[in-house]
C-alpha positions as CSV (number, residue, x, y, z in Angstrom):
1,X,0.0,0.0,0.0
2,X,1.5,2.8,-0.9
3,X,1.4,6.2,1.6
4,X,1.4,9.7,0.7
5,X,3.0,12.5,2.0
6,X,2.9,16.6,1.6
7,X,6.3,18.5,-0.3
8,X,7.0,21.5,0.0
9,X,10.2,23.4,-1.0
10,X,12.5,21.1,0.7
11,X,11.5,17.7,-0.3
12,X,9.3,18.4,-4.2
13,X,13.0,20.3,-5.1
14,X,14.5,23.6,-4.6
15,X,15.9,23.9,-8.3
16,X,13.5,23.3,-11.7
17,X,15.5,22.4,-14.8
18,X,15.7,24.4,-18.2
19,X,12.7,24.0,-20.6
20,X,14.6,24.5,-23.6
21,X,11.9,25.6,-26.7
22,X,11.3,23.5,-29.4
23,X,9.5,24.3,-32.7
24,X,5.7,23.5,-32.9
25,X,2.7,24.3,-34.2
26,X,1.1,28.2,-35.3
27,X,-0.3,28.5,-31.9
28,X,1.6,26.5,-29.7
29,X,5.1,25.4,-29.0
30,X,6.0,21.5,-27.3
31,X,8.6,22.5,-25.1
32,X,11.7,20.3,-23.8
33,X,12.0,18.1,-21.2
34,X,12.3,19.8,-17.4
35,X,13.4,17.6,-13.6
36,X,10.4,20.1,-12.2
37,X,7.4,18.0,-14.3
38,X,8.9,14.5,-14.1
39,X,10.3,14.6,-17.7
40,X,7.2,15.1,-19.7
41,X,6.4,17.2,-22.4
42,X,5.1,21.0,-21.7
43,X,3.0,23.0,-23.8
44,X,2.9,26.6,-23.8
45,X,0.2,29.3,-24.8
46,X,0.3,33.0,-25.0
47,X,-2.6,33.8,-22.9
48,X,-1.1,34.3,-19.4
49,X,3.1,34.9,-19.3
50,X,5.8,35.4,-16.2
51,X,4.9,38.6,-14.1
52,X,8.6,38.7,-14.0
53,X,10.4,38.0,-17.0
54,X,7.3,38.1,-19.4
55,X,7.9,34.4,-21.1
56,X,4.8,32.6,-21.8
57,X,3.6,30.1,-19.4
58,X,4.1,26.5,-20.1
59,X,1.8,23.7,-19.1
60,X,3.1,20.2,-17.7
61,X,1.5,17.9,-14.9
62,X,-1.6,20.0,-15.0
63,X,0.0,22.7,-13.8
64,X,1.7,26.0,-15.3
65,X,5.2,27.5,-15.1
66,X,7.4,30.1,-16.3
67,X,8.6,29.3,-19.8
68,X,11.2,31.1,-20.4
69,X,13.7,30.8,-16.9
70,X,15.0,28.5,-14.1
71,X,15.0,31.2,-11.5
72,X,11.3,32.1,-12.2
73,X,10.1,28.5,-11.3
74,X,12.5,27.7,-8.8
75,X,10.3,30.8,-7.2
76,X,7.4,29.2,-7.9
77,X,8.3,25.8,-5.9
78,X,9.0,27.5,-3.4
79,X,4.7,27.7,-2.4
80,X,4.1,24.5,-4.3
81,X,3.0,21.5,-2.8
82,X,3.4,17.7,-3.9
83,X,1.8,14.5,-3.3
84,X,4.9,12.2,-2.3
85,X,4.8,8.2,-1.5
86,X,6.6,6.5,0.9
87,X,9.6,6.5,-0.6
88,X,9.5,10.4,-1.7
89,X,8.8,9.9,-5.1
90,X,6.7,12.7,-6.2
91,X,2.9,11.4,-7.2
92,X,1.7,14.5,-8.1
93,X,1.5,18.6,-7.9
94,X,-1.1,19.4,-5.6
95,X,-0.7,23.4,-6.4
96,X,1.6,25.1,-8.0
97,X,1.2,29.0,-8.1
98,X,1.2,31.2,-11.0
99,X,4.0,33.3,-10.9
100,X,2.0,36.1,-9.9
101,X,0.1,34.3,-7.4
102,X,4.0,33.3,-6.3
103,X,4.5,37.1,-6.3
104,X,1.3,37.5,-3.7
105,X,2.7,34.8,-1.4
106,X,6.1,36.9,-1.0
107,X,4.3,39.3,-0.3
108,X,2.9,37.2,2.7
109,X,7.2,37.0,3.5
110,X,7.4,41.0,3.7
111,X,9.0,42.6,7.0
112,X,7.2,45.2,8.0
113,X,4.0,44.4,6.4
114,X,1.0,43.9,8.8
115,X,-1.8,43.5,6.0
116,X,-2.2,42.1,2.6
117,X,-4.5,42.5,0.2
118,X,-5.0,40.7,-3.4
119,X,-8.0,42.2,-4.9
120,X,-9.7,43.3,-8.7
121,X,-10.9,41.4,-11.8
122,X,-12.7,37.7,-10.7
123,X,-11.2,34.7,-11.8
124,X,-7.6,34.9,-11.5
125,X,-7.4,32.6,-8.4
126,X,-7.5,34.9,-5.6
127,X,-9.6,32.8,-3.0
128,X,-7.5,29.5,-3.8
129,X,-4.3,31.6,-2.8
130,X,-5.8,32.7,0.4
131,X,-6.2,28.9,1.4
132,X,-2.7,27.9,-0.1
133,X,-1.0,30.6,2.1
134,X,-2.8,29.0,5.5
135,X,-1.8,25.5,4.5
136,X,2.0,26.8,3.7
137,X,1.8,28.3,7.2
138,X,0.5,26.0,9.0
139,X,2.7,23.5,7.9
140,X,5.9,25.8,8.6
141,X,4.4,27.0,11.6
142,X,4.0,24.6,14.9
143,X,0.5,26.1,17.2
144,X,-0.1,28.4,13.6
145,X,-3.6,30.0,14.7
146,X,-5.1,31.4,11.6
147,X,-9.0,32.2,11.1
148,X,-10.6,32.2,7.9
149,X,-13.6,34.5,7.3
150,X,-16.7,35.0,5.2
151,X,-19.5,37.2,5.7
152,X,-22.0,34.7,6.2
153,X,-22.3,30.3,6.8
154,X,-24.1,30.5,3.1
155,X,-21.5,32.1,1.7
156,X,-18.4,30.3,3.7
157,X,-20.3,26.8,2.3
158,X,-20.6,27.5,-0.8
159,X,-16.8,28.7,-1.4
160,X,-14.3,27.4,1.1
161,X,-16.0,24.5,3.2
162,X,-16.9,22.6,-0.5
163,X,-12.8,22.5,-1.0
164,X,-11.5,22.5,2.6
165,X,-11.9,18.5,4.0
166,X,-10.3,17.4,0.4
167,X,-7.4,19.7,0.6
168,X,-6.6,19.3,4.3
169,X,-7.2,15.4,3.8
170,X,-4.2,16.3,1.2
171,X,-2.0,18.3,3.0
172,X,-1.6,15.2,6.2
173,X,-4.2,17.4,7.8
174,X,-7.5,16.8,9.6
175,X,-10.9,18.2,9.2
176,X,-12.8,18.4,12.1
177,X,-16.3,18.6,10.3
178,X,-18.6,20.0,14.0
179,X,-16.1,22.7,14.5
180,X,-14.9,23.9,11.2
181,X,-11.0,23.3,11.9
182,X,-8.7,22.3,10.3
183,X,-6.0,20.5,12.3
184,X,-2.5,20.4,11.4
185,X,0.1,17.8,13.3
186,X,3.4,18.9,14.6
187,X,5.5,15.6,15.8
188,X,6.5,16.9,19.7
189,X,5.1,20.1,19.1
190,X,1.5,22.1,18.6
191,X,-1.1,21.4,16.3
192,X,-1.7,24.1,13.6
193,X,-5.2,25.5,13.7
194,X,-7.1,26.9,10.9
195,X,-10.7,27.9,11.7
196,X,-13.5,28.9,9.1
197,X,-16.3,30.9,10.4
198,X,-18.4,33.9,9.4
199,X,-19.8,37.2,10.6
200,X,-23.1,38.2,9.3
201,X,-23.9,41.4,11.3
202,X,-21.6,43.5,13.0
203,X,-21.7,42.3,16.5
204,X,-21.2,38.7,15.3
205,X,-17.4,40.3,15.2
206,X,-17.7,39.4,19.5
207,X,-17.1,36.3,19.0
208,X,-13.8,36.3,17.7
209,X,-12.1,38.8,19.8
210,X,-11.4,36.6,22.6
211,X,-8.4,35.1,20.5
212,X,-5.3,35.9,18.7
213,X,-4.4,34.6,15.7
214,X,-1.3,34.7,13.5
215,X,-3.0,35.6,10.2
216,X,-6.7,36.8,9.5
217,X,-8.1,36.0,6.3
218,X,-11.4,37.9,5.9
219,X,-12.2,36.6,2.3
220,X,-14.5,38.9,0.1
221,X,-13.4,42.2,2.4
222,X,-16.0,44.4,0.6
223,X,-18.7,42.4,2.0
224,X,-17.7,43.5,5.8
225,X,-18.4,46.7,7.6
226,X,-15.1,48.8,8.3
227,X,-15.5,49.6,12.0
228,X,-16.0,46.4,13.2
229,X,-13.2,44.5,11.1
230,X,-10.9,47.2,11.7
231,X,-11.5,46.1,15.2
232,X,-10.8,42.2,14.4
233,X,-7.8,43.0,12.7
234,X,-6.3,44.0,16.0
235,X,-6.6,40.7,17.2
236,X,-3.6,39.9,14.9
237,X,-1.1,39.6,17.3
238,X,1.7,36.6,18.2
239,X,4.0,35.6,20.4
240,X,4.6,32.6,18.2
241,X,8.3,32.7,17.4
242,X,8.7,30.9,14.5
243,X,6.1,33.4,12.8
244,X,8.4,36.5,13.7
245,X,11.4,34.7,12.2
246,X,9.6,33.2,9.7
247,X,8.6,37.3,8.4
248,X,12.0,38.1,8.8
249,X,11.0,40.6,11.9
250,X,13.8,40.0,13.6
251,X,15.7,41.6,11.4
252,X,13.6,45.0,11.9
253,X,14.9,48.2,12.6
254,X,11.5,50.1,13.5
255,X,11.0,50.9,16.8
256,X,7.7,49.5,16.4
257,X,8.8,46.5,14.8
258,X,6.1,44.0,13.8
259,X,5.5,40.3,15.6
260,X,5.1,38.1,12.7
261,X,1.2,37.9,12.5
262,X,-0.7,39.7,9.7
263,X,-4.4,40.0,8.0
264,X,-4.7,38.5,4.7
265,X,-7.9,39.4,2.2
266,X,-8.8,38.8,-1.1
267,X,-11.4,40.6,-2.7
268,X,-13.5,41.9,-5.7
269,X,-14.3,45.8,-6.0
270,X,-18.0,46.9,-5.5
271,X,-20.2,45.7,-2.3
272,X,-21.3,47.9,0.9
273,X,-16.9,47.7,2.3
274,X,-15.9,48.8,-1.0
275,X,-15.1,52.2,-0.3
276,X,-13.4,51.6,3.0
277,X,-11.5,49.0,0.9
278,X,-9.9,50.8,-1.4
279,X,-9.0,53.3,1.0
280,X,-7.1,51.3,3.0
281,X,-5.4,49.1,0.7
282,X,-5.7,50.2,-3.1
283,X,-5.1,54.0,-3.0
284,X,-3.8,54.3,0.6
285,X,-5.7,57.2,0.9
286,X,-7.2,57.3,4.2
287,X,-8.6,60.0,6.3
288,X,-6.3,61.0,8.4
289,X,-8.2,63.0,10.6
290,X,-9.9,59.8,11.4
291,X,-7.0,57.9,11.5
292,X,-3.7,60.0,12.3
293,X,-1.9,56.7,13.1
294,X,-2.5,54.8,9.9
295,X,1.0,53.8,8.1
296,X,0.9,53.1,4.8
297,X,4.1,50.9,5.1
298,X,2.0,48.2,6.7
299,X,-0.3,47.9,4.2
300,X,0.6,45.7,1.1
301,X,-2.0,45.4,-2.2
302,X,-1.6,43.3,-5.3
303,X,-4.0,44.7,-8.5
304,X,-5.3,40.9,-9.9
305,X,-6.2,40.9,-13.7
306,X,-8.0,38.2,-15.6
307,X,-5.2,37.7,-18.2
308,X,-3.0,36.4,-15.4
309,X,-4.9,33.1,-14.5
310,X,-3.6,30.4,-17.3
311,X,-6.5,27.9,-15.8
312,X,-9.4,30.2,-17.3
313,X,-12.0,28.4,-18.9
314,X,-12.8,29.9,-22.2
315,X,-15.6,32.0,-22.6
316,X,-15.3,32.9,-19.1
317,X,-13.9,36.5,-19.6
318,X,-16.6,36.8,-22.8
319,X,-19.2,35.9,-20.0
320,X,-17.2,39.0,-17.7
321,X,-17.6,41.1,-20.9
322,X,-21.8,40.3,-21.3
323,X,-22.3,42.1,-17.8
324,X,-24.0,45.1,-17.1
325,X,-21.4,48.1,-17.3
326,X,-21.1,48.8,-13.6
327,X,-20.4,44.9,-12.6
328,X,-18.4,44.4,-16.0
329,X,-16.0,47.1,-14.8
330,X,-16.1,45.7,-11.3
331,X,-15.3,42.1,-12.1
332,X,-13.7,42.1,-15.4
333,X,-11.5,45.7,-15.2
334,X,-11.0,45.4,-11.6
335,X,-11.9,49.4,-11.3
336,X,-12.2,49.9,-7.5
337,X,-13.9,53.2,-8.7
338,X,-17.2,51.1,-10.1
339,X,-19.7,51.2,-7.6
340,X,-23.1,49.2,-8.2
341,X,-25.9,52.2,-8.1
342,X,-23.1,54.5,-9.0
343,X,-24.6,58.1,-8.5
344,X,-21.7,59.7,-10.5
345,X,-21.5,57.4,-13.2
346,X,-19.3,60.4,-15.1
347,X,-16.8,59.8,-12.7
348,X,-13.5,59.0,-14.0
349,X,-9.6,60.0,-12.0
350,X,-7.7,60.3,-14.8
351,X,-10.3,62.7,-16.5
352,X,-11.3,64.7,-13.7
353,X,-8.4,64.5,-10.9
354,X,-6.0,66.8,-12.2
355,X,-3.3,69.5,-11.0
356,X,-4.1,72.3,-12.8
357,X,-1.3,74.9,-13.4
358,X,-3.3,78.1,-12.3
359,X,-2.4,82.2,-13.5
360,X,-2.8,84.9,-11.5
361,X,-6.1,87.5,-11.8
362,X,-8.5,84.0,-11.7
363,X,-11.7,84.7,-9.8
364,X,-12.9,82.8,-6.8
365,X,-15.3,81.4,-5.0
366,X,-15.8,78.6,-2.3
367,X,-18.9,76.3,-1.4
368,X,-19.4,75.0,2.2
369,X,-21.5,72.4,3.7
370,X,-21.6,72.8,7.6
371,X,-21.0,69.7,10.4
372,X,-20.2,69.3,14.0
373,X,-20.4,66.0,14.9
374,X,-20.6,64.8,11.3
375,X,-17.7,66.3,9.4
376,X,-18.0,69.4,7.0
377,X,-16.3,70.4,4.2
378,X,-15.1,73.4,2.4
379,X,-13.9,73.6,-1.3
380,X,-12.0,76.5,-3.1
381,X,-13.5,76.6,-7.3
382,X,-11.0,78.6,-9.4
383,X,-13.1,80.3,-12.7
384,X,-10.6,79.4,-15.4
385,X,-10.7,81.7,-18.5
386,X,-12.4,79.2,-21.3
387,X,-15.6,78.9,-18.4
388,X,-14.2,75.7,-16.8
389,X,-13.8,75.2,-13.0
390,X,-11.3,73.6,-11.0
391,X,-10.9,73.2,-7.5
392,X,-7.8,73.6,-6.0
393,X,-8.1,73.0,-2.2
394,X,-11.0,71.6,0.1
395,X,-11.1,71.9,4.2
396,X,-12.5,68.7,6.0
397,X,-13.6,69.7,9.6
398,X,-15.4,68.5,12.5
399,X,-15.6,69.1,16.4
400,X,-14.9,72.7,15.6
401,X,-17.1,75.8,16.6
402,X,-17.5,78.2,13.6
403,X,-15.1,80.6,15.3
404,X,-12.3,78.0,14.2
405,X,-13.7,77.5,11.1
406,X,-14.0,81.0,9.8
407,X,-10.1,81.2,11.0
408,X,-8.9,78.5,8.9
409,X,-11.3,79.5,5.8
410,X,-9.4,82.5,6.2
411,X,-6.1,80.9,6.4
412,X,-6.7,78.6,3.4
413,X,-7.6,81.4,0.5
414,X,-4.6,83.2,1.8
415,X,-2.6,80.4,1.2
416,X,-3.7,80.2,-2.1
417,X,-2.7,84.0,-2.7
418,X,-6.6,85.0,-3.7
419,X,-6.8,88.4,-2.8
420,X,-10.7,88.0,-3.1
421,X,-13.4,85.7,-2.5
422,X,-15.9,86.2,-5.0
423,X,-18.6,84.5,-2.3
424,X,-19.0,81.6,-0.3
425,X,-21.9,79.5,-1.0
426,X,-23.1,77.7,1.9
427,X,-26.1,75.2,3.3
428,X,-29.2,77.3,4.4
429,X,-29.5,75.8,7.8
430,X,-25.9,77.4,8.7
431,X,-28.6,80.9,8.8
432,X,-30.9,79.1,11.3
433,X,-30.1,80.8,14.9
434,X,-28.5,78.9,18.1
435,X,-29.6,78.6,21.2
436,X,-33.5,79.2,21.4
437,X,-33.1,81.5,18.5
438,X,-30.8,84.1,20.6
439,X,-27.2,83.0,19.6
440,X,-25.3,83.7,16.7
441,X,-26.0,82.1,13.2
442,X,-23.0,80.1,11.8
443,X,-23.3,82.1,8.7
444,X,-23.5,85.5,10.8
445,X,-20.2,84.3,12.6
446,X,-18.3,83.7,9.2
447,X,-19.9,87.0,7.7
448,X,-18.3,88.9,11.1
449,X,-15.2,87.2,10.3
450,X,-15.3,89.0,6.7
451,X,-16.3,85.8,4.7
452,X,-18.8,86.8,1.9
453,X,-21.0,83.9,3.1
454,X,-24.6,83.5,0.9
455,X,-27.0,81.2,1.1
456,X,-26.9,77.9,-1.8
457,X,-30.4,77.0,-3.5
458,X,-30.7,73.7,-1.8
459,X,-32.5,72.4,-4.8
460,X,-30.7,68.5,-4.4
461,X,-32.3,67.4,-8.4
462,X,-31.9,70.7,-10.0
463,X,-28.1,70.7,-7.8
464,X,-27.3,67.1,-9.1
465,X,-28.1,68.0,-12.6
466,X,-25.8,70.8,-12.6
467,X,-23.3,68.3,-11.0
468,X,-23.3,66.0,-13.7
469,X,-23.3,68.8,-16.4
470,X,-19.5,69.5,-14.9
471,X,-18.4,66.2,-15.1
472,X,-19.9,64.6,-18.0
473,X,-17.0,64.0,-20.8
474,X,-15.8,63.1,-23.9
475,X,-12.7,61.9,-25.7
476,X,-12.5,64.6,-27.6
477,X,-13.9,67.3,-24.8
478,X,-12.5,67.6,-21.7
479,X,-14.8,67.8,-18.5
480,X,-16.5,71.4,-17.1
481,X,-14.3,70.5,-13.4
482,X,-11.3,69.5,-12.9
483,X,-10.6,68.6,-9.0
484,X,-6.8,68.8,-7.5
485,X,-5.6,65.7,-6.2
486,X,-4.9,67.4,-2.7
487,X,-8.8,67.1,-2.4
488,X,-8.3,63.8,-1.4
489,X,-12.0,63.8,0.4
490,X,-13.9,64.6,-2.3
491,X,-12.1,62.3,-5.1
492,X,-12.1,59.1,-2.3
493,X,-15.9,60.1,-1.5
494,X,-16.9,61.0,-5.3
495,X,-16.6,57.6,-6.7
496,X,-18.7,55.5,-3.8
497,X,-22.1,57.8,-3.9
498,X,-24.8,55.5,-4.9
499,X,-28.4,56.1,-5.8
500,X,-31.1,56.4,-3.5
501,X,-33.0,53.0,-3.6
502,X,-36.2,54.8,-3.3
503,X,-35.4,57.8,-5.8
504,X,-33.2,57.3,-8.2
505,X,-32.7,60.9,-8.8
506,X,-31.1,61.5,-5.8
507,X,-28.6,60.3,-3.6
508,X,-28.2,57.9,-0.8
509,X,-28.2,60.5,2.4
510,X,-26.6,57.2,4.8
511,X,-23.3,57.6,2.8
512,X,-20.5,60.2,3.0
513,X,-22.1,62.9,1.5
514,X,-20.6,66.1,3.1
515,X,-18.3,66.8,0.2
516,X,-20.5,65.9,-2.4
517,X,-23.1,68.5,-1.0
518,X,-20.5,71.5,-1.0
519,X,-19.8,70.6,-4.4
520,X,-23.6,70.8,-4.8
521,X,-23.7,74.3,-3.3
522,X,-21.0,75.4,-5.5
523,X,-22.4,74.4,-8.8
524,X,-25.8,75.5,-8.2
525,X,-23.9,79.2,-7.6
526,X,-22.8,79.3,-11.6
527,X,-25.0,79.3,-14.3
528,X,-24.7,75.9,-16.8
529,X,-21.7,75.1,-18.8
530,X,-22.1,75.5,-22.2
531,X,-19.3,74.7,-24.9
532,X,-17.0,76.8,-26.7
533,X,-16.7,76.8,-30.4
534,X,-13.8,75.1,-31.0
535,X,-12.2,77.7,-33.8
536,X,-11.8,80.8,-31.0
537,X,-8.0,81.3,-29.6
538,X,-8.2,79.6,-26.3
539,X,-7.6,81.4,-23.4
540,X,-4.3,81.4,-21.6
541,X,-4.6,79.5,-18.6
542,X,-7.4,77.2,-19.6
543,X,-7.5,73.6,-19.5
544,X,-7.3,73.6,-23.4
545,X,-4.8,76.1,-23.7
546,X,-2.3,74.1,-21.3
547,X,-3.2,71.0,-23.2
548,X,-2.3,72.5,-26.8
549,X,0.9,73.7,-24.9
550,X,1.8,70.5,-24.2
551,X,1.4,68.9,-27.5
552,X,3.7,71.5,-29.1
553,X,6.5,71.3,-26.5
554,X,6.2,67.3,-26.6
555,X,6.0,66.5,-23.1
556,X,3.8,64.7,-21.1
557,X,1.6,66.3,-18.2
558,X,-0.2,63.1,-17.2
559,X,-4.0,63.7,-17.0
560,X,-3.3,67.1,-18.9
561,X,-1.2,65.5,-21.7
């Protein structure tokens, strides 16, 4: 009878030969023979190719390497896993990364790094990877506690639990079916523990605070609420020592040098978490206001595409391409700026956030939406000389009495050396009085403070109309505004506005709307863009003029270009 064992690195071979190319046929190549696929033949497509030396992949054994060098799929073995008998012949490749899923699990390796995320198109292998990377752990880890997440048992059933007793069975594991853990032997020392579970509402998160664990893997992030998972991933903590050497933090310099553990997540763009998401993790952009001590060191994100996944069935990405626009973009693009309901479906960053050179002798004006306990925002619009708009600066604020506020308005527009403020056009409660109707409007405060504060028409569908005049666009046509890409509330909030369920025409109010409705307030202030004929001299300082200025000097201004 023959038994089986699990290879890794050590045992399955450190080193994979040469796969030397042979001629073959108009659309594929038979490849030679290679030590790492037991001698047979290969056969290579163009579909997918090395993340790192751009070969095509080559299949052999079921599986798919690097084509074109030794070093790239000696990288690759180094996450693979082999069926072995007794003797250590090798039975069979029970996974074998991609070399960009190989690129992901070094990223698992990185010092310093306390989260990981994989996340875009769907399809190119992202959930598999997560489980790979808690079996390589727990295997090189003795006591490994890891906890594997989905948002609710439907969803954790229908994805992980339908693979998990196979695999472990596999890996010289054991499933233990009542309490959804895996259990990995260590002779003489702790067992390895994997746990599945799910959190369906947002105090479900209770009952998984009570442990630590040396890697979190939340799977689907966008399906979780942010406060509540931000919580959990504090429980990633270790005093496991072979998870700190194992990262390489021993070798830190920080002062707050890391222990080893860290969250792991795979994900697709859209869903309720989406926005918090790609804050964190895609664009690193968070508010800091909220979160001074956020490090963006710590925080690690591979973009996942479609092309990259060799096992593809074809006709899946024609099935990707057959879905409505906003979930097309979402799972096919990967565009963690696609949101289903998508209130601002105009809404493009490399049309619309821009740094605009500005002239002198521009006229000004600013829009204001007030908050206390919810924030409040302030943007500076800049009257460009062909009639567009761009706005250069914006003033997030909360906890703040209008006293403070009015200061730092002030401070702002002097920073900006505008010598005068056209108006600001502000929310019609900030007129309504204080204090049993005896105190001091917030408008009358800024007014005292020499702010030319005037009531906005706070007419949301006429305002939302006029907000999609400014932003709609075309190849040829530029949009009416331009936004600066130090606004970075209003670009991260822009995108994630959905539709109001009940009226379409209007906006979700339970979202982060605050700089959204200054922008609002500001383009209900102008009258409607209209566009210029395209034969009169464009004025200097306009978007168009800097964009003709750039095609005759040859360089490249990025979004202006």
């Amino acid at each position: 009878m023959v038994s089986a064992g699990v290879a890794g690195l050590d045992d399955a071979g450190a080193s994979v030969g040469s796969l030397d190319q042979r001629d073959g046929g108009d659309d594929s190549h038979r490849m030679g023979r290679s030590p790492a696929t037991g001698g047979t033949e290969a056969t290579m497509v163009a579909r997918a190719t090395c993340c790192w030396c751009h070969a095509p992949l080559v299949e052999a054994e079921g599986v798919w390497w690097c084509g074109g060098s030794d070093a790239c799929r000696t990288r690759q073995v180094a996450f693979a896993t082999a069926q072995q008998d007794a003797t250590g012949k090798r039975l069979a490749w029970l996974y074998v990364p991609t070399p960009v899923q190989t690129a992901w699990h070094e990223g698992t390796l990185s010092r310093g790094v306390k989260h990981v995320g994989v996340g875009g198109a769907a399809g190119p292998g992202k959930s598999r990877f997560g489980r790979e990377t808690l079996f390589w752990f727990a295997r090189h880890v003795p006591g490994l506690h890891a906890l594997l997440l989905r948002k609710t048992h439907k969803d954790l059933d229908q994805s992980h639990l339908r693979f998990l007793p196979h695999e472990v069975a596999q890996r010289g594991g054991q499933w233990k079916v009542s309490d959804r853990v895996a259990v990995f032997p260590h002779k003489g020392q702790p067992d390895s523990l994997i746990r599945a579970g799910h959190m369906e509402s947002s105090g479900d998160v209770e009952n998984y605070l009570s442990s630590e664990y040396d890697i979190i893997f939340p799977d689907e992030l966008v399906t979780f609420d942010r406060d509540p998972m931000l919580e959990l991933f504090s429980r990633a903590r270790t005093t496991n020592p072979a998870m700190f050497a194992l990262r390489g933090q021993q070798d830190s310099a920080d002062d707050d040098r890391l222990d080893g553990s860290f969250v792991l997540t795979a994900t697709n763009p859209g869903g309720r978490g989406a926005l918090w998401v790609r804050d964190f993790f895609v664009t690193k952009n968070v508010d800091r206001t909220e979160f001074p001590r956020y490090n963006e060191k710590r925080w690690m994100f591979f973009q996942a595409r479609l092309d990259d996944n060799p096992y593809m069935a074809i006709g899946y990405r024609e099935a990707l391409e057959n879905l409505p626009e906003m979930r097309r973009r979402q799972l096919l693009e990967g565009d963690w700026n696609a949101y289903e309901g998508q209130f601002f479906s105009e809404w493009r960053s490399d049309q619309h956030v821009v740094e605009t050179p500005l002239v002198k002798g521009l006229e000004w004006f600013a829009s204001m939406d007030w908050g206390y306990n919810a924030p409040g925002c302030v943007l500076w619009w800049a009257c460009l000389p062909d009639g567009h708009y761009h706005i250069a600066r914006e003033y997030k604020f909360a906890g703040q009495s209008a006293e403070e506020v009015a200061v730092q308005i002030r401070r702002v527009t002097k920073s900006l050396g505008i010598k005068r403020l056209r108006y600001l056009s502000c929310d019609p409660a900030m007129w309504q009085k204080t204090g049993a109707g005896r105190g001091e409007a917030i408008a009358e405060t800024l007014i005292r403070h020499g702010l030319p504060a005037r009531k906005s028409d706070n007419d949301r569908f006429n305002g939302w109309l006029r907000c999609h005049e400014l932003l709609r666009w075309r190849d040829t046509d530029p949009p009416w505004l331009t936004i600066s890409p130090l606004c970075g509330y209003l670009t991260r909030t822009m995108p994630a506005m959905v539709q109001d369920k009940q009226n379409p025409d209007d906006m979700d109010t339970t979202g982060e709307d605050h700089a959204v409705d200054a922008l609002r307030y500001g383009a209900m202030s102008r009258p409607s863009p209209t566009r210029l004929r395209t034969h009169r001299p464009l004025p200097t300082g306009s978007v168009g003029w800097w964009r003709q200025w750039d095609r005759t000097q040859g360089r490249n201004r990025g979004a202006l270009a």
